[in-house]
C-alpha positions as CSV (number, residue, x, y, z in Angstrom):
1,X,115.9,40.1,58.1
2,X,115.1,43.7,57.0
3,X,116.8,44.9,53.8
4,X,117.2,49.0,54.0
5,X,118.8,49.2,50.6
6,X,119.1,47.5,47.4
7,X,121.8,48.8,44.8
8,X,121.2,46.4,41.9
9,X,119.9,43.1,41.3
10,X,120.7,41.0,37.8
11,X,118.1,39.0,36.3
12,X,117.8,36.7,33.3
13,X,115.1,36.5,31.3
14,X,114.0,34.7,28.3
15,X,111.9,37.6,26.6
16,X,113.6,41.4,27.7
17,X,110.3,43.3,26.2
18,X,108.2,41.1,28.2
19,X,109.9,41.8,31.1
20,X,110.7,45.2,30.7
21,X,107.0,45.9,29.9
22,X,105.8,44.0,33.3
23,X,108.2,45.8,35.5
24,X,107.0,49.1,34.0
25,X,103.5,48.8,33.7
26,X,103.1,46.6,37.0
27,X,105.9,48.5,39.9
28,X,106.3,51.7,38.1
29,X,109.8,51.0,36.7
30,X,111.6,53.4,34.4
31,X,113.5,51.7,31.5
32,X,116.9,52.8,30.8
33,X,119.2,51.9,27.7
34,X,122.5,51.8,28.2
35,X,125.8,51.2,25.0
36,X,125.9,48.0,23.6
37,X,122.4,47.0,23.9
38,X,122.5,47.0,27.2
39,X,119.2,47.7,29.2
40,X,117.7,48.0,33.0
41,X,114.8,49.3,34.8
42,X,115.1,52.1,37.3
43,X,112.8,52.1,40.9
44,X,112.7,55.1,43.0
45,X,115.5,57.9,43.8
């Protein structure tokens, strides 16, 4: 198998900030906020 794309994934975590912070600082994610609270992380174009 060879995946070309990847539009979104959903995870669930137990601590956001953590996990926020680990994507960021590790892979170079950017953080995005969205209404209601909502938050994701943001890798590549």
């Amino acid at each position: 198998m060879h995946i070309t794309a990847l539009d979104h994934l959903v995870l669930t975590v137990a601590d956001i900030d953590r996990s926020i912070a680990f994507y960021t600082q590790l892979l170079d994610m950017r953080p995005v906020s969205f209404a209601n609270g909502r938050r994701a992380l943001v890798f590549g174009d």
